[in-house]
N, C-alpha and C positions, 0 to 999 in steps of 0.2 A: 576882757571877756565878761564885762558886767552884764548884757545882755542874752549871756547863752540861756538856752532853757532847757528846763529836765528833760523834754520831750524831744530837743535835739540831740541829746549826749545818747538817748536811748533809741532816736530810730539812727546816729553815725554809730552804732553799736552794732544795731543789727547788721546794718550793711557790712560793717567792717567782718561782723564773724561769717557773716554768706559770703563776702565777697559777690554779692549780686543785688542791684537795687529791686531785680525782681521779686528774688527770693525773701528780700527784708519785706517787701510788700506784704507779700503773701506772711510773710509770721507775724507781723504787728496787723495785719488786718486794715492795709491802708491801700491806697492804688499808687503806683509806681510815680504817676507827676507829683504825689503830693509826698511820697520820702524825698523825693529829689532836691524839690523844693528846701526842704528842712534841713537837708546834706547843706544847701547851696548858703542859707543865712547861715550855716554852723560856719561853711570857709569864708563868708565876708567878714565875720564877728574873728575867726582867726587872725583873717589876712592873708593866709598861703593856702591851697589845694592840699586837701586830706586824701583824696583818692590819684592815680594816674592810670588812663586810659593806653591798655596794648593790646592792638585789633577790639575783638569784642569782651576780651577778657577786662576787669579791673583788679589794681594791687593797693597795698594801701602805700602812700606818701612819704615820706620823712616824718612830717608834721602829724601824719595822721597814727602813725604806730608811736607816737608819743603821747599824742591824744588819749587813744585805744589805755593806755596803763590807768589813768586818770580817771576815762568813763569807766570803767569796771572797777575802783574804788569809789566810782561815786554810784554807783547802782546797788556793792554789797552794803555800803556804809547804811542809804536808804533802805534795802531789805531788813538789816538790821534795826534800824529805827522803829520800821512799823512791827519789828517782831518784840521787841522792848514794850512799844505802849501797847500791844495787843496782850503783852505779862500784866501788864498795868491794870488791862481794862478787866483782867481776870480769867483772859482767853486763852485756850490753850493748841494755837495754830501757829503755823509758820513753814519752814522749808529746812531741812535736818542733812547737810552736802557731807556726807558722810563718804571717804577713803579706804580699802583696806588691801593692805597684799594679797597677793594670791592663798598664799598658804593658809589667810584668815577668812576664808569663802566657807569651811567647814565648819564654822561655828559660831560667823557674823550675824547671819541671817535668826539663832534663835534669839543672841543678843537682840536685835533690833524685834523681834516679836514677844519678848520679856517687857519690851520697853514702851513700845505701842501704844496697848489698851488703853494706856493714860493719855494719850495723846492722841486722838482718831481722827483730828482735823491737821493733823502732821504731814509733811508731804516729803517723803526721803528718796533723794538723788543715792544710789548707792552703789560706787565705781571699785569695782576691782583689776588688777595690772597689776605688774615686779612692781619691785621695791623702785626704780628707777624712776617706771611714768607718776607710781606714787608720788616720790619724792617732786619732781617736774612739777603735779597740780598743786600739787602743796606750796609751791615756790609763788607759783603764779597766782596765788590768793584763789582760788576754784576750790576748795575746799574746807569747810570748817574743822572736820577733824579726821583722824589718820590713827590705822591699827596697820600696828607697824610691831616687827622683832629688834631692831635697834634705831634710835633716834638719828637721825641725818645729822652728820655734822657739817656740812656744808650750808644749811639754815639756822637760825636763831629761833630755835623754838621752844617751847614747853612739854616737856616728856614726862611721864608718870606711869609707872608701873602698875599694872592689875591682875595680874594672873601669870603664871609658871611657863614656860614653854619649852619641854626637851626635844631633843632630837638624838634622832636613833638609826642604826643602820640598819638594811631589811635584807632579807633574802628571799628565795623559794623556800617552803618549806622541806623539799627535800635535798635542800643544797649541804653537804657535808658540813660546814660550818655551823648549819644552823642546830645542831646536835652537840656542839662543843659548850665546856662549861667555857668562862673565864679566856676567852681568846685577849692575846699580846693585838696591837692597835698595827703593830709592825709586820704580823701574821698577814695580814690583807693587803701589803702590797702590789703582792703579787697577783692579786683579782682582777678584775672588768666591774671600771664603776660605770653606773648612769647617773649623770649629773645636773644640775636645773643649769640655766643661760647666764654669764657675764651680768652683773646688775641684780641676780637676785640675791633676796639675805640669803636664803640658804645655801645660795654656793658659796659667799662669803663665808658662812660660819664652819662650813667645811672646811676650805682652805684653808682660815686660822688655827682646825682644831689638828691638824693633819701638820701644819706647817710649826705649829707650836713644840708638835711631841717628833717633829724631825722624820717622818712618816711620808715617804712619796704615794699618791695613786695614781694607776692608771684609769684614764676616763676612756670609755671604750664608746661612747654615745652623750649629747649633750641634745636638754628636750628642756622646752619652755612650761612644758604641761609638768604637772602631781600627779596627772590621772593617767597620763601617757609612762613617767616611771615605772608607777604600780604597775602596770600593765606587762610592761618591759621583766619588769623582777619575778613578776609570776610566772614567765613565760621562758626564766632560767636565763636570761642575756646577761645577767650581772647583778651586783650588790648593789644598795644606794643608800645614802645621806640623806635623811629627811626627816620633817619635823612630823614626830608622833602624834600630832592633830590632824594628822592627814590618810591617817591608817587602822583607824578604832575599829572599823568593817571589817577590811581584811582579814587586822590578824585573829578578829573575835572569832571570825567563820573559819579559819584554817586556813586562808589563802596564802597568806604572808607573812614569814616568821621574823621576827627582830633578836638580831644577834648578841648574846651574852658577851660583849666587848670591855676590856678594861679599861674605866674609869669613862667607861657611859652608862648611861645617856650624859648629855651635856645638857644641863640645862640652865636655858634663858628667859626674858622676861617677854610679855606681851607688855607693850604702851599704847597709851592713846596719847596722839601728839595735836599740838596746835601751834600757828604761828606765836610767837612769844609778843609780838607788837598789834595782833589780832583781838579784838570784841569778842567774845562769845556771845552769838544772842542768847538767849532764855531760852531756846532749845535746846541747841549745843551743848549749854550749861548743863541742862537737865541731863541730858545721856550721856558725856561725860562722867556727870556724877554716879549717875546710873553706872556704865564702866565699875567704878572705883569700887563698886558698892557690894557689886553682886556679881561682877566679870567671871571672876573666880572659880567662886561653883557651878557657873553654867555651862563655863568650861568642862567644868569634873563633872557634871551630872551626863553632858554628851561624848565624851572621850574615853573620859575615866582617867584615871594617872600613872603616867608614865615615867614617872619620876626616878624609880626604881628599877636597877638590875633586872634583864627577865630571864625568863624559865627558859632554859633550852628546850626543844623540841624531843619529847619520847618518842622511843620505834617500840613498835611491838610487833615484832617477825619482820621478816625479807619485804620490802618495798611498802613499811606503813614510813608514815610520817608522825 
């Protein structure tokens, strides 16, 4: 393959992620004979057919989803490069593929406007999904880095801890529990939980803290959303398992009370993750370090902390909360 050229690797790229030679047209700004074309020297320089033709649709080949791994380490290795000499030249641009769980939507966005200013000629992809699709882009080199509640062991990667993360159980505030001091963990089996989905951290850390101290729940409702829970718990359907970065509003305003449970909150770590066999460009790098530096308080400055035992709920007369 002495002959391929960057410009083949990157219009059988396009094609391959459209799966359409029109649609690669139309995104590299080229006219459809002439991706064709570039498809067409990419398989004579192969040897074998990177696409196969069924009816009007195309799929990609044997050859060409082996390809397809190779062009997309050879496209971020070049992103990378130009993001390196452009540190060199003194420049402070580039493309920032930044990951986070769901649960880390409530306090990414000021991270990443902490981080910013310094950087205006920045351009940041920034995906949020469960801990699974996370885990999935992460795998498949699509992202530089990853806020995550526990590091994937299924990848070889680089984890580092930056900030606290508990998690608390919530109710309505006017749910009898939520007036109890010091409630037993075993007291609540007998409740209706709302649960997040299969895949995400925080039903894992449920299950292990429940399954540790030998504790059944019943899960009366299982919901992909945080915002769909809250919703659910204020509206009296049941108690739930959730990480305290996702309820600073609620319980400030009175909506939603957090229950005085023994030997919670449980608390864990927020990470930022990276492939361990992965480059960081010089952006990466920078907010990364950024992370490490200042994650912390920006945390505590928009949540506040949850670290500790809370207050039960006071009544004052028949139906206060």
């Amino acid at each position: 393959m002495r002959n391929v050229t960057i410009r083949q690797i990157r219009v059988f790229a396009a094609v391959a992620r459209n799966l359409s030679f029109t649609r690669a047209a139309r995104e590299l700004h080229l006219t459809q004979p002439a991706v064709s074309q570039q498809v067409s020297l990419l398989e004579e320089e192969v040897g074998m057919p990177l696409f196969e033709q069924i009816g009007r649709k195309i799929r990609l080949a044997p050859a060409g989803t082996e390809l397809l791994r190779y062009a997309t380490q050879i496209t971020e290795l070049l992103r990378e490069a130009g993001e390196t000499l452009a540190a060199i030249r003194g420049l402070k641009r580039g493309e920032l593929k930044l990951g986070a769980v769901s649960t880390a939507k409530y306090f990414a966005p000021t991270l990443l406007s902490a981080f910013t200013p310094a950087y205006p000629e920045v351009t940041i992809k920034f995906t949020v999904a469960n801990r699974e699709e996370i885990v999935k882009l992460l795998g498949a080199n699509e992202l530089d880095l990853v806020i995550m509640g526990r590091p994937p062991r299924e990848l070889d990667t680089t984890a580092e801890p930056f900030a606290r993360h508990p998690f608390v159980i919530i109710a309505a505030p006017d749910h009898p529990l939520a007036r109890r001091h010091r409630t037993p963990l075993r007291s609540l089996a007998r409740e209706s939980f709302i649960i997040r989905e299969q895949g995400s951290g925080t039903r894992a850390s449920m299950e292990h803290v429940f399954r540790e101290r030998g504790v059944p729940f019943r899960a009366s409702m299982e919901v992909s959303s945080n915002e769909t829970i809250k919703q659910a718990v204020m509206a009296g359907m049941g108690l739930s398992f959730i990480s305290s970065h996702t309820i600073a509003l609620e319980v400030a305003t009175g909506k939603l009370a957090i229950l005085d449970v023994v030997g919670l909150p449980i608390v864990r770590d927020w990470y930022v993750i990276h492939l361990r066999e992965r480059i960081l460009s010089p952006i990466a790098a920078a907010f990364r370090a950024h992370l490490l530096e200042n994650g912390a308080q920006v945390i505590l400055d928009i949540v506040g902390d949850f670290t500790k035992p809370p207050r039960p709920v006071r009544t004052r007369g028949a139906g206060a909360r």
